[in-house]
DRENDO-1510 file (C-alpha; in Angstrom, 1 decimal, always signed):
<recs>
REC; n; res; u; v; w
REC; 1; UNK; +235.6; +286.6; +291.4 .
REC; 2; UNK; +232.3; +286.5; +293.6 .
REC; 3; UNK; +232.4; +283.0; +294.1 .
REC; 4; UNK; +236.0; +283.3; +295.3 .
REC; 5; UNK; +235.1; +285.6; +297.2 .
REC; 6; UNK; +232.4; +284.7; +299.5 .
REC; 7; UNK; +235.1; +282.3; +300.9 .
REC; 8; UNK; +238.3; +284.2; +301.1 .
REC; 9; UNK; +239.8; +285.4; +304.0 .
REC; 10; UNK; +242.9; +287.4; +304.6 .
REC; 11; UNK; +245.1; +284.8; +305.8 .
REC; 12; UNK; +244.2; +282.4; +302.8 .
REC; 13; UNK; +246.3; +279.8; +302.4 .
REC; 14; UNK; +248.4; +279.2; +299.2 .
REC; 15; UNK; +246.4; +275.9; +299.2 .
REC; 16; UNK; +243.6; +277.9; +298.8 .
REC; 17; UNK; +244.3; +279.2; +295.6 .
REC; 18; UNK; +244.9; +275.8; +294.2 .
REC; 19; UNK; +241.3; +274.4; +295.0 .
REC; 20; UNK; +238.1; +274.0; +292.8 .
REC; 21; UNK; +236.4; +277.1; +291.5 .
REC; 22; UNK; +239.7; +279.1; +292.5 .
REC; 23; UNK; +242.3; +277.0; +290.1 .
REC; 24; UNK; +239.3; +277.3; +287.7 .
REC; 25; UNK; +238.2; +280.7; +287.6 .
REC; 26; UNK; +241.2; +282.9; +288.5 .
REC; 27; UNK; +244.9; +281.6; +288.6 .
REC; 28; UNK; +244.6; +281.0; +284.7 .
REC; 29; UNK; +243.7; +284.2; +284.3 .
REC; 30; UNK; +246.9; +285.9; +285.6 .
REC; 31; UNK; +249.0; +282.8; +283.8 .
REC; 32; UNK; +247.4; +283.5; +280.5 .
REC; 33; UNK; +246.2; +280.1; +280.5 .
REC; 34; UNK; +242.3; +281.1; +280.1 .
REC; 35; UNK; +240.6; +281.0; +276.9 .
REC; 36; UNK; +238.9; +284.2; +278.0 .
REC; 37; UNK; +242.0; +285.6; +279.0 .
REC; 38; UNK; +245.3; +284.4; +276.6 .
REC; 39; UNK; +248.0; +286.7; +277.5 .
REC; 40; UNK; +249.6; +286.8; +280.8 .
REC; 41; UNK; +249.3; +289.5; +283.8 .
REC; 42; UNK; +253.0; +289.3; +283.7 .
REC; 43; UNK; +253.3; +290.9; +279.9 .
REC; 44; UNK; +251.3; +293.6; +280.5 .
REC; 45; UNK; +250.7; +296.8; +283.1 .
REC; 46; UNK; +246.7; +297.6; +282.7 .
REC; 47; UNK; +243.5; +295.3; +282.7 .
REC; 48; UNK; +240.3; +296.0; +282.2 .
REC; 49; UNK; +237.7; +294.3; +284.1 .
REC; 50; UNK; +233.9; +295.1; +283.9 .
REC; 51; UNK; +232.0; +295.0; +286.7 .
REC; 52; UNK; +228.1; +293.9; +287.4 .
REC; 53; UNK; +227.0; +294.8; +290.9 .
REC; 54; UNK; +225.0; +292.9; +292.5 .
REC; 55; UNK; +221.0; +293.5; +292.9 .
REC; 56; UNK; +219.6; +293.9; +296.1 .
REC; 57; UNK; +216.2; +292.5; +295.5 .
REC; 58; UNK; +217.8; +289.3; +292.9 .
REC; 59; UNK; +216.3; +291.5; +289.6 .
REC; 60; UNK; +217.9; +291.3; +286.8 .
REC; 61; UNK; +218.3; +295.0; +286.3 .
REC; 62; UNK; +221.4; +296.4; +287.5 .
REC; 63; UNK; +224.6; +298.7; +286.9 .
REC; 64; UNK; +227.5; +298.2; +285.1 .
REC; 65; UNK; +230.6; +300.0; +285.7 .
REC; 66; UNK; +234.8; +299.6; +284.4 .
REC; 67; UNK; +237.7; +299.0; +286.5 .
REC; 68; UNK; +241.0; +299.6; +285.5 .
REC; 69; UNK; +243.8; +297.4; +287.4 .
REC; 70; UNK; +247.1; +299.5; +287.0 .
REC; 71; UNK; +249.7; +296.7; +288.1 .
REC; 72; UNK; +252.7; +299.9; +288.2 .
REC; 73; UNK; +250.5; +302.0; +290.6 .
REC; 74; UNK; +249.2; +299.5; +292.3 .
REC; 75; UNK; +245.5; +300.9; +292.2 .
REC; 76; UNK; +242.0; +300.4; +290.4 .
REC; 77; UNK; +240.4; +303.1; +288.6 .
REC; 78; UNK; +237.1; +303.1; +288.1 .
REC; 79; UNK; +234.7; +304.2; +285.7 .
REC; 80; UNK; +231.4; +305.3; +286.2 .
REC; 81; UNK; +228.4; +306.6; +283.9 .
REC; 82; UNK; +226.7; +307.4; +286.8 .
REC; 83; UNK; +229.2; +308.4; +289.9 .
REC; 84; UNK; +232.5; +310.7; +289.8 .
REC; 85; UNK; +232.7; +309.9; +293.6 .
REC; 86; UNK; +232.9; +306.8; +295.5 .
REC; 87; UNK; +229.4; +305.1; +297.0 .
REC; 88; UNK; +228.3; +302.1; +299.3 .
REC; 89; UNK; +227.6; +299.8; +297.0 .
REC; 90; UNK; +230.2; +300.4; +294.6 .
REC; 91; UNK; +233.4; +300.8; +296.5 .
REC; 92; UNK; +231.5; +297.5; +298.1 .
REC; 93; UNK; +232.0; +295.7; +295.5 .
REC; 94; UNK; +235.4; +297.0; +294.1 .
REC; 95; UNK; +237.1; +296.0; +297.4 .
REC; 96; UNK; +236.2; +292.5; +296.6 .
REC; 97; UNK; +239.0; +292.8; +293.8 .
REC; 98; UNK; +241.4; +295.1; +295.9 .
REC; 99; UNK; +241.7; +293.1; +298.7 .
REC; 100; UNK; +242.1; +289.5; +297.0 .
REC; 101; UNK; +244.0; +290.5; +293.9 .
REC; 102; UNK; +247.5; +291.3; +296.1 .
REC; 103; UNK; +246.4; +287.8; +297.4 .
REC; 104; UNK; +246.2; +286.0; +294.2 .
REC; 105; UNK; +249.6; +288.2; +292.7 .
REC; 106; UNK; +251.7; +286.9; +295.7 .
REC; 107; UNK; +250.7; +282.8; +295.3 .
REC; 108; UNK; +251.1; +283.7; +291.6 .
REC; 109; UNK; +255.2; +284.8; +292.4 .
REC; 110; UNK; +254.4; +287.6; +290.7 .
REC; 111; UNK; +256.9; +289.7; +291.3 .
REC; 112; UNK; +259.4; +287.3; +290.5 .
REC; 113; UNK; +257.8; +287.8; +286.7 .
REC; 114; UNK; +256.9; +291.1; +285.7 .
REC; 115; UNK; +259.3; +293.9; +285.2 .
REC; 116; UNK; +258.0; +296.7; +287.5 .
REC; 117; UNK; +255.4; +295.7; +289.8 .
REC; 118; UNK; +258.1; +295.0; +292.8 .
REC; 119; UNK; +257.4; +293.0; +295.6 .
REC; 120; UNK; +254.9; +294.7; +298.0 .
REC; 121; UNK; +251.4; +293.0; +297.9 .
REC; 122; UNK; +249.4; +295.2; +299.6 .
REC; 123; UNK; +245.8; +296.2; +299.1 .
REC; 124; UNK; +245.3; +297.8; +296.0 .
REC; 125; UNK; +243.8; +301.6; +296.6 .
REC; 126; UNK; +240.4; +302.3; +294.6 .
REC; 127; UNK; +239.6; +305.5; +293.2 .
REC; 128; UNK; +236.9; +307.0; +291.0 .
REC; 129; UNK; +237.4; +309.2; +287.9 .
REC; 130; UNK; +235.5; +311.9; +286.3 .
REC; 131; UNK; +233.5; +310.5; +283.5 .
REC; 132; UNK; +230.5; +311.6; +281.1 .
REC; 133; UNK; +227.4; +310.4; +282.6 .
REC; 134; UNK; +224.3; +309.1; +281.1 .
REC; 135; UNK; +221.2; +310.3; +280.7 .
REC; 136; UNK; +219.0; +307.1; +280.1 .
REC; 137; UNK; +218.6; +304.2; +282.7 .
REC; 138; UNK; +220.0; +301.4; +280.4 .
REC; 139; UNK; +223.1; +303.1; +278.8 .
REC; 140; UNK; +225.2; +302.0; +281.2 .
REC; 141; UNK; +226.8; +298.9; +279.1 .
REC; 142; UNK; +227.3; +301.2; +276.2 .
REC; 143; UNK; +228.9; +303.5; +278.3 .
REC; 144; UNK; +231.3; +300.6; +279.9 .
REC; 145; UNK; +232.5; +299.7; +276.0 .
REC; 146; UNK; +233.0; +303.2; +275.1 .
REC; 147; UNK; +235.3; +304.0; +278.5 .
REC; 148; UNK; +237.2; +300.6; +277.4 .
REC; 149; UNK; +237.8; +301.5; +273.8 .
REC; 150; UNK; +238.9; +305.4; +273.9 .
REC; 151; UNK; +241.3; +304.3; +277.5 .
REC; 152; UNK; +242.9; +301.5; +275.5 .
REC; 153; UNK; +243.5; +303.9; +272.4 .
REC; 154; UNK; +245.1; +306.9; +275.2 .
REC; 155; UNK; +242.3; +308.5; +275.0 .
REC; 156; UNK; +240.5; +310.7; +277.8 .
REC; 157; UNK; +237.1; +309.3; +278.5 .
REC; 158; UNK; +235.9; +312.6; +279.4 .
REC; 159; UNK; +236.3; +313.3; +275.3 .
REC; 160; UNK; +233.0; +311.7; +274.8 .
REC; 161; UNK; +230.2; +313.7; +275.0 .
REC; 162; UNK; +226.9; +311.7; +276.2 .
REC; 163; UNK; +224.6; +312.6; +273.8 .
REC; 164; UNK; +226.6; +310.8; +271.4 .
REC; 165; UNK; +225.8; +307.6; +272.8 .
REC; 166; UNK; +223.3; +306.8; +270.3 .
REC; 167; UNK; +225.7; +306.9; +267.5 .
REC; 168; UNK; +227.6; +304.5; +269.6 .
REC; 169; UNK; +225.0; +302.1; +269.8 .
REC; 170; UNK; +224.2; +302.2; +266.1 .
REC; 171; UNK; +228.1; +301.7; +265.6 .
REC; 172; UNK; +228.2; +298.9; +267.7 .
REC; 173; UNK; +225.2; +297.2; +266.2 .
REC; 174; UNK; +227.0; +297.6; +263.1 .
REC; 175; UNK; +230.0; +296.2; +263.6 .
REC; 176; UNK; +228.1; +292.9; +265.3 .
REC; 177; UNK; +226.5; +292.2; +262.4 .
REC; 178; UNK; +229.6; +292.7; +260.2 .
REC; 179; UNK; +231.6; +290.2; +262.4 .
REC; 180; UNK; +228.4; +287.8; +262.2 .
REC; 181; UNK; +228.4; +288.3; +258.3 .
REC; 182; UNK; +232.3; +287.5; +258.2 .
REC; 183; UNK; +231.2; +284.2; +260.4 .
REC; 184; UNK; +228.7; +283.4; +257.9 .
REC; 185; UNK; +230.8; +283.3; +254.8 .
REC; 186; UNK; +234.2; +282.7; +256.4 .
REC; 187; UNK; +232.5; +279.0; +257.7 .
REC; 188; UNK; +233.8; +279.5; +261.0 .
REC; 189; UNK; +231.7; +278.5; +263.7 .
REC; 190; UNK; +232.0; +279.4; +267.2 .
REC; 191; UNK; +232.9; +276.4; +269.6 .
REC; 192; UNK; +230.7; +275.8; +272.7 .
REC; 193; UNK; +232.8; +276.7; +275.9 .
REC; 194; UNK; +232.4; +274.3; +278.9 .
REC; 195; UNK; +234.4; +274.4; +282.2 .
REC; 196; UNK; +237.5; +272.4; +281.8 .
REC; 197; UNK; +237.5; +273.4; +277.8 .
REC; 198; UNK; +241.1; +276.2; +278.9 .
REC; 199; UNK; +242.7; +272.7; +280.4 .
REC; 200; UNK; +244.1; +269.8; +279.0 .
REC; 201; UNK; +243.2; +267.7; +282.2 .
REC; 202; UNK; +240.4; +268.7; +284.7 .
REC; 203; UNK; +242.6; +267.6; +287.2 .
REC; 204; UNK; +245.9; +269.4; +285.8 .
REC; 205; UNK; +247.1; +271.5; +288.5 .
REC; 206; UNK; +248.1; +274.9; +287.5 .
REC; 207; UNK; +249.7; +275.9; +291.1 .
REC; 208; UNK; +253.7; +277.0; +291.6 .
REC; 209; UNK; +255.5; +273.7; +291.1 .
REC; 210; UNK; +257.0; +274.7; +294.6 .
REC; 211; UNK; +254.2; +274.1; +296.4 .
</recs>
């Protein structure tokens, strides 16, 4: 999305979602046609995106935060271990996906395709919801998977009580080393993933047929 980003403007072009890194990187994703991503925007009404902002001073350490792209509302949430209220660098970053989503949705003919979004592409609105904060400086990746798990469930994030979070991470190391366990005896092998490897041609085009 960064990459995409740095050269979007608001009066892109539907050529400009067919070029390069943007065919690559983002039109699959809302076709279903990604390996990381294998069911359409158009079967669904939430995704769940996590977010790494930026550093300022190119360290490695940085914060991790959930957003939540409701396709009926037309809005992200977001989820924060460390903010219940919007900040620079945060909303920063978050309008990167609210102004170019709409964008993408729109070359995509979205609306002709999913039952309830309509046909009104404008910017998404952002906003921040209350969630248990951390109390450690590198919890906020666990935090991020346990926001994920209880929203896709129905659950209220706020039912998570931060002291807990070290069970979490003993659950989750758990359940890693089951699945690596299962790969082990099952035989299966995970295949290397290379940029082209979602595409049966390099140079297939995955843009409207109209255009």
């Amino acid at each position: 999305m960064a990459l995409v980003y740095k050269d979007f403007s608001e009066d892109a072009s539907d050529e400009f979602w067919c070029a390069g890194d943007n065919q690559l990187f983002l039109t699959p994703y809302v076709w279903g046609d990604s390996r990381r991503c294998g069911i359409a925007w158009t079967e669904v009404d939430k995704i769940f995106f996590l977010c790494r902002l930026p550093s300022e001073d190119d360290e490695a350490v940085t914060h991790f935060l959930l957003g939540v792209l409701d396709l009926n509302q037309k809005k992200i949430d977001v989820y924060d271990s460390i903010y219940s209220e919007p900040y620079e660098a945060g909303m920063n970053y978050m309008q990167m996906y609210a102004r170019m989503i709409p964008h993408l949705l729109k070359f995509s003919q979205f609306d002709k395709n999913h039952k309830s979004f309509g046909n009104v592409f404008n910017k998404f609105d952002i906003q921040w919801q209350r969630s248990p904060h951390q109390t450690e400086s590198t919890d906020c990746g666990a935090f991020l998977i346990k926001f994920a798990e209880l929203l896709m469930i129905g659950k209220d994030v706020q039912q998570f009580q931060p002291e807990d979070i070290k069970d979490f991470r003993k659950e989750l190391a758990a359940n890693l080393w089951a699945h690596g366990e299962w790969k082990r005896n099952s035989g299966y092998d995970t295949p290397p993933e290379n940029v082209g490897d979602d595409y049966e041609s390099e140079n297939e085009t995955f843009c409207p047929k109209e255009l």
